[in-house]
N, C-alpha and C positions, 0 to 999 in steps of 0.2 A: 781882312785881318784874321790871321791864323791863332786862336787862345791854344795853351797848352793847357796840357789835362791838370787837373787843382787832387792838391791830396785833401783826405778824405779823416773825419773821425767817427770812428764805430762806437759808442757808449754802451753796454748792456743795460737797460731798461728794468729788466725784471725776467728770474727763471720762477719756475711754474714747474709744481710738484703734480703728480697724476690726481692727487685729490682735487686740486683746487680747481682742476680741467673735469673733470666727471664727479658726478654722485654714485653712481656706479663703475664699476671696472668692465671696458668695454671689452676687453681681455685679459686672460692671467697673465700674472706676471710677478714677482716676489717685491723682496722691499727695495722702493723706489723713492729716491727726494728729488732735489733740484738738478739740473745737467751739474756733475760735477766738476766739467772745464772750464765753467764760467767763474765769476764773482758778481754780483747786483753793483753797478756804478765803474765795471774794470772797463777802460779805454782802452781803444788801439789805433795807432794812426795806419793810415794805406799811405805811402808815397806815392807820387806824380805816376809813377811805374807801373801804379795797378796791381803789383803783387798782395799776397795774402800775408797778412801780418803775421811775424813767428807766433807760435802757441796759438793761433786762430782754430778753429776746428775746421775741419776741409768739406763736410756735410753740409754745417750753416753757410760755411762761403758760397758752396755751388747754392745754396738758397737765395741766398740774399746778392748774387752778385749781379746781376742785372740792375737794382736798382745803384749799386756803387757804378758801374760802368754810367749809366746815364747822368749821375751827379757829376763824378769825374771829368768827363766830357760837358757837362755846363748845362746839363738840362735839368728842367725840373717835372713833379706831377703837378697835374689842375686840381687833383682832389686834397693836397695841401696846402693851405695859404701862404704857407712859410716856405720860402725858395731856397734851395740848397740844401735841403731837407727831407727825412725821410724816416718813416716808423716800417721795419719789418722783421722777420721771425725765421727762426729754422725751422722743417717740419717736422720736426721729432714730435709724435700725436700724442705721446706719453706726457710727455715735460716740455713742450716749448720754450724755448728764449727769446725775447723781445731787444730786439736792437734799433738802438735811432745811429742813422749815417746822416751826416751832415758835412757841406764844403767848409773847410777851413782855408782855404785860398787861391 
């Protein structure tokens, strides 16, 4: 039996300002908040297709996109209990974003 790939939803978790990642400044850098192309709680669906959702940031996709490609495709991680499921981040060291991708079908 052949499955097709399952679309996909990406939730934003939580951005993260350079304070709340260091007590020190591991480099300068001027005034800095949260990633500004996020919102905390903004969704995005992926279609069956695998493309990157419009307004997505194309930095965190190449981060995070291995774990969509493996959801997509029906696999999951051992180190989650929860199947179809997934917590990961873009590397921005300054401000991280926290995303859960999860199958929706």
């Amino acid at each position: 039996m052949v499955r097709k790939a399952s679309r996909l939803k990406i939730t934003v978790l939580r951005r993260f300002k350079p304070e709340e990642v260091f007590k020190e400044k591991p480099i300068g850098y001027g005034e800095l908040g949260p990633c500004e192309v996020y919102e905390d709680r903004q969704e995005f669906i992926v279609e069956a297709d695998g493309k990157m959702p419009e307004s997505f940031c194309g930095w965190a996709w190449d981060d995070i996109y291995k774990d969509v490609q493996t959801l997509r495709f029906h696999g999951d991680f051992q180190w989650f209990t929860e199947e179809g499921a997934s917590v990961n981040c873009c590397t921005d060291g300054l401000r991280p974003v926290v995303f859960r991708i999860e199958r929706i079908d």
